[in-house]
C-alpha positions in Angstrom: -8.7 57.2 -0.9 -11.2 56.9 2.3 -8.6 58.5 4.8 -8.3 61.6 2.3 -12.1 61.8 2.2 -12.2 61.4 5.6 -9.7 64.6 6.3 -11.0 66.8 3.7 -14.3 66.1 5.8 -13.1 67.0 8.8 -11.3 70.0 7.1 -14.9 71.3 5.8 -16.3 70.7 9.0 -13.8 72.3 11.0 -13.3 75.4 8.6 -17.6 76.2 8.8 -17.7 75.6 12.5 -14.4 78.3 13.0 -16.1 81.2 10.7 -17.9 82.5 13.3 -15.7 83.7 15.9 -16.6 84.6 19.3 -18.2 87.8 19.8 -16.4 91.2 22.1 -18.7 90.7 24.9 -17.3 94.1 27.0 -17.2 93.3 30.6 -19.8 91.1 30.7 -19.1 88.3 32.8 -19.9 85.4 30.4 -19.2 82.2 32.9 -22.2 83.7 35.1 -23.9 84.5 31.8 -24.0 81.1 31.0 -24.5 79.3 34.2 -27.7 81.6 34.7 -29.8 79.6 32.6 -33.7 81.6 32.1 -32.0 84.0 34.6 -33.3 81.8 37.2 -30.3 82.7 39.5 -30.1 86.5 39.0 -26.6 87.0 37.5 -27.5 88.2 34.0 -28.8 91.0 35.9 -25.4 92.3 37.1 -24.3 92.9 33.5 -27.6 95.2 32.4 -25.8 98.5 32.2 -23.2 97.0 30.0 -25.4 95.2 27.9 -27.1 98.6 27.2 -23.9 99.7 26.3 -22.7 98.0 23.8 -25.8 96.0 22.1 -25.4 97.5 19.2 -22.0 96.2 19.0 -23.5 92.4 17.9 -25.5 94.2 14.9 -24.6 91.9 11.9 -23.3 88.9 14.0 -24.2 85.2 12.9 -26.0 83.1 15.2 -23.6 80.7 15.3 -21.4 83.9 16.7 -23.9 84.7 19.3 -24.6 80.8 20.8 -20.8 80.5 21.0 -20.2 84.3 23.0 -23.8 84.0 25.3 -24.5 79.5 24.7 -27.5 78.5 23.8 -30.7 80.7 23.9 -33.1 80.4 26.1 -35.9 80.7 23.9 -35.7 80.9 20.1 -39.2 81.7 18.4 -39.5 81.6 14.5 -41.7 84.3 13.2 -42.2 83.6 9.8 -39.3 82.4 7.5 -37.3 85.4 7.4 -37.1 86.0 10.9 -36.4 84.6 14.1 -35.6 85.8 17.6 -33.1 84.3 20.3 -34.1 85.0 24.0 -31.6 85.4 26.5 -33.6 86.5 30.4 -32.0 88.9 32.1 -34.7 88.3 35.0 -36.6 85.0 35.9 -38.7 83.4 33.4 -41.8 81.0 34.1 -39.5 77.9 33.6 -37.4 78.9 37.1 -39.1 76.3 39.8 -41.2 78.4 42.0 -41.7 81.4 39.4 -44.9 82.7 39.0 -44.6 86.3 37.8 -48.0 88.1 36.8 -45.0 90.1 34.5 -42.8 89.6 31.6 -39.6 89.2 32.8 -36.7 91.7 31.5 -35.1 90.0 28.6 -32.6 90.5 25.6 -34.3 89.7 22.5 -31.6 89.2 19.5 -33.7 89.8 16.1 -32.5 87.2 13.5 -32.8 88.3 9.5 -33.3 85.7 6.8 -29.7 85.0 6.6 -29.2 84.3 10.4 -27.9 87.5 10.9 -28.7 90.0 14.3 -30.5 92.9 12.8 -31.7 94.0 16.0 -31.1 93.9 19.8 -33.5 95.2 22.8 -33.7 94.9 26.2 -37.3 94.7 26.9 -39.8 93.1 29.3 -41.9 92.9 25.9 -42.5 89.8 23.3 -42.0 90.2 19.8 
């Protein structure tokens, strides 16, 4: 009886983690998106015009859709509890080594609804 417990878990686990799929990232290049963690390296910033272009595109995604297509967030900041924002730098933020900025640093802000679901995307240098 524990082994069929044990693979209906597993089964349950498995089937939540696979409903949210990846996300059509265009041509960004998501290896450099990911290795450029806080933009400290400059690579996010290669993909701005296409990020532009299809931002709209992850309207209605699930987190769990976005940390699997972009990885974890740099920032996430809870607002109240209905909303939330993940922050992915497109430039370098204050936690780079040797960044001291007197600016905000260009950043894609994801907008999170109640249900964990992107209800708005910006690329802005401003903080919610």
């Amino acid at each position: 009886m524990k082994i069929h417990q044990s693979v209906l878990l597993f089964l349950l686990i498995f089937g939540i983690h696979s409903c949210s799929p990846k996300l059509d990232a265009g041509a960004v290049n998501l290896e450099n998106w990911k290795a450029d963690r806080d933009g400290c390296k400059g690579l996010r910033m290669q993909d701005l015009e296409e990020l532009q272009r299809i931002k709209n595109n992850f309207l209605g995604a699930d987190n769990q859709s976005l940390i699997k297509t972009f990885g974890r967030p740099d920032r996430v900041e809870l607002v109240d509890k209905s909303q939330s924002f993940f922050f992915y730098f497109l430039e370098p933020s204050s936690d780079c080594d040797g960044q001291k900025s007197e600016k905000e640093p260009l950043r894609v802000l994801f907008r999170m609804n109640a249900l964990s679901k992107v209800s708005e995307v910006n690329i802005t240098t401003l903080n919610p």
